[in-house]
C-alpha positions as CSV (number, residue, x, y, z in Angstrom):
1,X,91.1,18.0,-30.2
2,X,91.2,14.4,-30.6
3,X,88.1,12.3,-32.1
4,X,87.5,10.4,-28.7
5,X,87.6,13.4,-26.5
6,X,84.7,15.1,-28.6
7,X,82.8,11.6,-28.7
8,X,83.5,11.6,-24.9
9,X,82.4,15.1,-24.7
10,X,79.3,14.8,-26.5
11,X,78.3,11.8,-24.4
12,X,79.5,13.5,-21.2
13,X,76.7,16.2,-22.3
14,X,73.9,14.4,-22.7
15,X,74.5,12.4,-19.6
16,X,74.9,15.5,-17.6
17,X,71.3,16.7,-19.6
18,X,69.9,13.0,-18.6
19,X,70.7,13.6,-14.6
20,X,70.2,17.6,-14.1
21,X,66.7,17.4,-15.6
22,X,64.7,16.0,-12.7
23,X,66.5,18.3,-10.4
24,X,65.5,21.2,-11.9
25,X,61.9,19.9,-12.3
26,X,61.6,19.3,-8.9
27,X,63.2,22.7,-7.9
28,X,61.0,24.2,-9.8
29,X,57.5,22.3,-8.9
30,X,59.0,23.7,-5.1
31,X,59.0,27.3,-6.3
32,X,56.5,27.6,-8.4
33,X,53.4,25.6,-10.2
34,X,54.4,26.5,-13.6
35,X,56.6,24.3,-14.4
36,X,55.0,23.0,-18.1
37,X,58.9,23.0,-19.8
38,X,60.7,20.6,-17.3
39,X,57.6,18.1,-17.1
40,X,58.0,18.0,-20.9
41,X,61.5,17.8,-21.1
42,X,61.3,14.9,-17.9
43,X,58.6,12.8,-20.4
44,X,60.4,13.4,-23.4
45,X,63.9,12.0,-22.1
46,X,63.0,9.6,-19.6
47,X,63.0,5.9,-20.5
48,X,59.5,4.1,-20.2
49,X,58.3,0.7,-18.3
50,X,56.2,-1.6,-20.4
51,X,53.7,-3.5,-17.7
52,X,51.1,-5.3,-19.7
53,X,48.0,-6.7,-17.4
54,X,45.8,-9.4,-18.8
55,X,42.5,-8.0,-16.5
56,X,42.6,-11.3,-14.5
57,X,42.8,-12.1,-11.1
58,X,45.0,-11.0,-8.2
59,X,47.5,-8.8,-10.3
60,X,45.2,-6.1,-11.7
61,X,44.7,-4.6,-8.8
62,X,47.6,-5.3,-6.5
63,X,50.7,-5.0,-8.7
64,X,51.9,-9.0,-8.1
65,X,53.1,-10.2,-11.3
66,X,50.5,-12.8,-11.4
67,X,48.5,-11.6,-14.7
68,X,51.0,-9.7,-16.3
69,X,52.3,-10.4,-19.7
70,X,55.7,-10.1,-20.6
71,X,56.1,-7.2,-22.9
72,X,57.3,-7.4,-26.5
73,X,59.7,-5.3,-28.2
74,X,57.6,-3.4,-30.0
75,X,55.8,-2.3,-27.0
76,X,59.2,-1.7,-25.6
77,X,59.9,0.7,-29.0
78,X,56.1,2.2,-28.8
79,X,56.6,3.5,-25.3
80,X,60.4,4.7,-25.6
81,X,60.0,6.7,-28.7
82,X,60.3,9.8,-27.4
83,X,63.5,9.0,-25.4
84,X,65.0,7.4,-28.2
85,X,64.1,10.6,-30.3
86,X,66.1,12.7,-28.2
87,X,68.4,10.8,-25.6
88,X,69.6,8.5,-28.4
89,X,69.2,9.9,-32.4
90,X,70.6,12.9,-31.9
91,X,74.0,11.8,-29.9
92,X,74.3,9.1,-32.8
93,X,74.3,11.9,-35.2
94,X,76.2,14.2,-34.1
95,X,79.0,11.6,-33.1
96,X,78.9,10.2,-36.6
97,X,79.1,13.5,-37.9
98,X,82.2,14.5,-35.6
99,X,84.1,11.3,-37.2
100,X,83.1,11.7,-40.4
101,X,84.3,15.7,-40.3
102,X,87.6,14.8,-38.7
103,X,88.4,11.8,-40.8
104,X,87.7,13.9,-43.8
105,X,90.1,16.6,-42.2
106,X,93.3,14.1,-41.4
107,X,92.7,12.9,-45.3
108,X,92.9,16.7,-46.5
109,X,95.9,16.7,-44.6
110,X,97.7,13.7,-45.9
């Protein structure tokens, strides 16, 4: 198999991961209570919104963007960690190591 059809397949993967999770989470909070693993899995791989409030006025308590700061990047990194942990490292790996194993192959072959 060509390099860019395993690339494509490993990305095709993950997305498909990244889109089935919440269905299965909600199919399961309809069935039963216990539903501990999809929660997890839904925190762990969804990306997070950074809304900073100063305290002040109208926009603590109404959600108007009067009294919000605009968020760094490092609050931007702080709250995505744990999708980048596992919605971005590991794809980066394992496509890196799937070009690196088949270029190593072609030049065995030469």
């Amino acid at each position: 198999m060509k390099t860019r059809y395993k690339i494509i397949l490993v990305i095709g993967i993950f997305a498909l991961f990244y889109v089935t999770v919440p269905l299965f989470s909600k199919h399961c909070t309809e069935v039963s209570e216990d539903c501990t693993v999809f929660w997890q899995l839904m925190h762990q791989t969804r990306a997070g919104i950074v809304t900073n409030s100063l305290g002040e006025g109208i926009g603590e308590w109404s959600g108007t963007a009067q009294g919000m700061e605009t968020p760094t990047v490092a609050d931007q990194l702080r709250v995505n960690i744990p999708f980048i942990q596992t919605m971005i490292i590991p794809p980066l790996v394992i496509i890196s190591v799937i070009v690196f194993w088949d270029r190593r192959k072609s030049k065995l072959l030469e």
